[in-house]
C-alpha angles and dihedrals in degrees: 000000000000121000120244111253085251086050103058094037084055087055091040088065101034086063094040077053104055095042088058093053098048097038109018118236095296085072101047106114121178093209089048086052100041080056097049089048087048095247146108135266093246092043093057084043078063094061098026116031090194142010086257092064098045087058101046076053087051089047087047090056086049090046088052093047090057094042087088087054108123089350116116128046093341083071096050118112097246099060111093118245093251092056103054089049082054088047085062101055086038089047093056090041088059092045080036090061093027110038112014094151086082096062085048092055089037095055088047088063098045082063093043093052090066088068101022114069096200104044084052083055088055093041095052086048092062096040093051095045085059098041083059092050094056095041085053100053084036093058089039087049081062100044088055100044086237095115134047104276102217116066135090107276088202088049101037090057095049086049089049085056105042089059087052104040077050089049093061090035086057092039095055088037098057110071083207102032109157094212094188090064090040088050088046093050089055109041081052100062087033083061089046095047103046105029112099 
C-alpha cells in the first residue's frame, strides 16, 4: 500500500533527522536519506527541492516536538506557580533520558543558525514563545506571593532558561550524567532562588 503524500514527507524528515543527530549536518546526505525512505533521489526532490528545504522541514518537526514543553497540566490554574517552573526542568530531565537526539539536533542548528538566516528566525520564535511562558507563570508566581517579589520577570526568565538550556548541554556532555540528580540540583537552587 502506497504512503499519503504527508506520510511519506513525515517519514522524509524523521530519517534527515536522525541523520542529523548521529552524524551532524556535515553527514546529512539526501541520497543517504531517499535510500533509507525507500525512494529515489528524484522522488525526495519531490517533496524537498533542495537540502535546505529538507532541513527547515527537519526545525519545523523540532519545533513541533517543543511545542508540548509546559502545556498541559503545569499550565492549569490550580498548579502553583513554583511547580510549574519545577514541571519545566522536569519536563527537559525526562526528553533529556528519553529523546536526546533532539538536543543534538537542537544544538546543530544552534550552530546553523549562525550561517543560515531562517533557521536563526525559527530558532528566536521558539525561544520567545517560551520566554513568554516563563515570564507568565513568573508574574503569576508574584501575584500570588508565591515568588520572591523583587527580581527582573524578563531576566529572570532568560536566567531560568539559560539553567535549563546548561542542564541539557551537561547532560549530553557527560558520557555518565545522572540527569535525575542534575534535574534534582536545579530544580534546588531554582527553589532557593525563586522561593520568597
Amino acid at each position: 500500500m502506497e504512503l499519503d503524500s504527508e506520510s511519506r514527507q513525515s517519514r522524509i524528515v524523521k530519517i534527515a533527522f536522525k541523520h542529523i543527530a548521529e552524524k551532524g549536518f556535515e553527514g546529512l546526505r539526501v541520497r543517504s536519506v531517499a535510500t533509507e525512505a525507500n525512494m529515489n533521489h528524484a522522488t525526495l526532490l519531490h517533496y524537498f527541492p533542495s537540502k535546505e528545504d529538507l532541513i527547515r522541514a527537519v526545525v519545523q518537526y523540532l519545533l513541533q516536538e517543543f511545542r508540548g514543553v509546559g502545556s498541559g497540566e503545569a499550565d492549569g490554574a490550580n498548579v502553583q506557580p513554583m511547580e510549574q517552573v519545577l514541571a519545566e526542568i522536569e519536563d527537559i530531565g525526562e526528553r533529556l533520558k528519553q529523546t536526546p537526539e533532539i538536543f543534538i539536533v537542537l544544538i546543530e542548528l544552534s550552530l546553523r543558525a549562525r550561517r543560515d538566516q531562517s533557521i536563526k528566525q525559527y530558532l528566536e520564535y521558539l525561544d520567545v514563545a517560551w520566554r513568554s511562558h516563563l515570564t507568565r507563570i513568573l508574574q503569576h508566581g508574584i501575584r500570588e506571593k508565591s515568588f520572591r517579589t523583587d527580581f527582573d520577570v524578563n531576566a529572570t526568565a532568560l536566567t531560568l532558561m539559560s539553567h535549563i538550556k546548561g542542564l541539557s548541554l551537561q547532560a549530553l556532555h557527560m558520557p555518565h550524567a545522572d540527569i535525575d540528580n542534575l534535574v534534582l540540583q536545579v530544580k534546588d537552587e531554582v527553589k532557593r532562588w525563586l522561593s520568597p
